[in-house]
C-alpha positions in Angstrom: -98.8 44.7 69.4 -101.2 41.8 68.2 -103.2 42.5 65.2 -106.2 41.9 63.6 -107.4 41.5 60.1 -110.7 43.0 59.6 -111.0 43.5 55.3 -109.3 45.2 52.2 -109.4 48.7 51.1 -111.1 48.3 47.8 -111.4 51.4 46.1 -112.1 55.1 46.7 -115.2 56.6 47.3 -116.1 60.2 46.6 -113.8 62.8 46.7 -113.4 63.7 50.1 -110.7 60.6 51.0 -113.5 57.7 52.0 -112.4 54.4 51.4 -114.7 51.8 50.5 -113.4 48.3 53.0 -114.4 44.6 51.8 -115.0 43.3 55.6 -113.4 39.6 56.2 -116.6 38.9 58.5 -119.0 40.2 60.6 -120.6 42.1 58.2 -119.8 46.1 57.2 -121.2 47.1 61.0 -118.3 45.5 62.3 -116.6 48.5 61.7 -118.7 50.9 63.9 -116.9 49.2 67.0 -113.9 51.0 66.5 -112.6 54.4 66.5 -109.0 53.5 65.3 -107.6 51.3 62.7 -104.2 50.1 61.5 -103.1 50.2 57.5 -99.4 49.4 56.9 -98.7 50.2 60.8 -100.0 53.8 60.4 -102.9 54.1 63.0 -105.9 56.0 61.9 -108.2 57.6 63.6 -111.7 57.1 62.2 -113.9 60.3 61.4 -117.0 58.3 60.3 -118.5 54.6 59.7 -121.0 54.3 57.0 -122.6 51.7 54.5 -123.3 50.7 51.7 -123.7 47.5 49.2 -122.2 44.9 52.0 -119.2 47.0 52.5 -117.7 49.9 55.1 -116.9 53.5 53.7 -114.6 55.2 56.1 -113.6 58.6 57.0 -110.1 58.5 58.4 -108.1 61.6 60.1 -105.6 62.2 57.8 -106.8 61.0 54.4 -108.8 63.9 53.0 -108.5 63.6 49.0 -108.8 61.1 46.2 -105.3 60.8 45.6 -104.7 60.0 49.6 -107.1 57.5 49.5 -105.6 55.8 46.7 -102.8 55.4 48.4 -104.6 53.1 50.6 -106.3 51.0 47.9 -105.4 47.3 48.0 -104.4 47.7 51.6 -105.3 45.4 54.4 -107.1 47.0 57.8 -106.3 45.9 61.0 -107.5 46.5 64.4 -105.2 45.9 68.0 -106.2 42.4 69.0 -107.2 44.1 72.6 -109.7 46.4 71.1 -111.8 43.5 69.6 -115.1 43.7 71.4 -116.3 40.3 73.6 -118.3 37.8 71.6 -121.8 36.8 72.2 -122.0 33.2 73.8 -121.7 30.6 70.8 -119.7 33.2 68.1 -116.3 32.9 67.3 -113.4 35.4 66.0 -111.4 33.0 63.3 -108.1 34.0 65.2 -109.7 32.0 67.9 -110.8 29.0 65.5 -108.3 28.4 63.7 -105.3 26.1 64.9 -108.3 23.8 66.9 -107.9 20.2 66.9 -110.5 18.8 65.5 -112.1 15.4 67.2 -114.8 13.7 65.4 -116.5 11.5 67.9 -113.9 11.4 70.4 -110.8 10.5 67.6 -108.7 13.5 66.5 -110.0 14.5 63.0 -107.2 17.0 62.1 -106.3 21.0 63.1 -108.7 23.9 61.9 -107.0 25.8 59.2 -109.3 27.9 57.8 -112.9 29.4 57.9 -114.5 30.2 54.9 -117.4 32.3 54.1 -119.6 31.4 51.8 -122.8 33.4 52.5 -124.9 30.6 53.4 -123.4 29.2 56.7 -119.4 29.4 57.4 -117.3 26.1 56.6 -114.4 24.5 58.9 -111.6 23.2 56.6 -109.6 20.7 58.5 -106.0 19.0 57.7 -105.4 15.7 58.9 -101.5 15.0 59.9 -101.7 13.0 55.8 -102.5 16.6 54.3 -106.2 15.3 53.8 -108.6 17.8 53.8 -112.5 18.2 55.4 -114.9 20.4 54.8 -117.2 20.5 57.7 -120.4 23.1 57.7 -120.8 25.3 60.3 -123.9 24.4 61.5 -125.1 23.2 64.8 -126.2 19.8 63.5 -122.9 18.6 63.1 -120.8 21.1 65.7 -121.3 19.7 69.5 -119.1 21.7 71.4 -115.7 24.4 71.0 -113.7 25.3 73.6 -111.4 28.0 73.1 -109.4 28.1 75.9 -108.7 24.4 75.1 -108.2 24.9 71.8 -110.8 22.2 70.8 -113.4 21.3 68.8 -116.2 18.4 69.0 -118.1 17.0 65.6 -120.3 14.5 64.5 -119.2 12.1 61.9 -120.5 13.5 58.7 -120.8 10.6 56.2 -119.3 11.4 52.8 -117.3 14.2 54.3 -115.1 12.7 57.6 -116.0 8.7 56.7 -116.7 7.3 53.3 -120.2 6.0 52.6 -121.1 2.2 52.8 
């Protein structure tokens, strides 16, 4: 089964087994999709979704004290890639991003390696075959098109960032 990340179990809270989950992405709400989750390939049934301070505190079946929660701290969560709900037209699940090639007006810029959040807007880093890195912004002023299915990715030339200035 295909898995995905979805944060990090980063402490307890209260005494009754919660966990408090740093989300990847999507935000905290993320996490009200689901009703099962995956932490060291134990599957968890989730008793509640709430929260608080840009995190998730969860409820899991099974985890009902501090000391079982604990046991959980530092942990990654994951979901079954085929419970992931659809997308809205335009968004993007990183699993689907990343391994793009990258074409800058029509020339191949490099492969999409990673996404990083920053708060602001998302950025695109992007390898060259040289091991030369780009760091394009996520915004629609520079993105023209992506096709998932193709695996592809269409930008403008963003001087100082994909061309050196004159």
């Amino acid at each position: 089964m295909k898995t995905v990340e979805l944060g990090e179990i980063i402490n307890v809270h209260g005494v009754h087994g919660e966990i408090k989950v740093n989300p990847y992405a999507d935000g905290p709400e993320f996490f009200k999709n689901f009703k099962a989750l995956i932490i060291d390939n134990t599957r968890y049934e989730m008793k509640s979704v709430k929260i608080t301070k840009g995190c998730a505190v969860l409820k899991l079946e099974g985890v009902d004290s501090v000391e079982d929660a604990q046991k959980l701290r530092n942990k990654t969560v994951f979901v079954p890639e085929d419970e992931l709900p659809s997308q809205p037209e335009g968004t993007y699940y990183v699993k689907d991003l990343e391994g793009m090639e990258v074409y800058a007006d029509g020339q191949l810029l490099g492969i999409l390696t990673e996404v990083i959040f920053t708060g602001a807007n998302d950025v695109y880093a992007v390898k060259n075959a040289c091991g030369k890195e780009y760091l394009i912004p996520a915004v629609k002023q520079f993105i023209k098109s992506t096709d998932v299915k193709e695996k592809r990715m269409d930008i403008t030339h963003i001087r100082g960032i994909t061309y050196d200035e004159d």
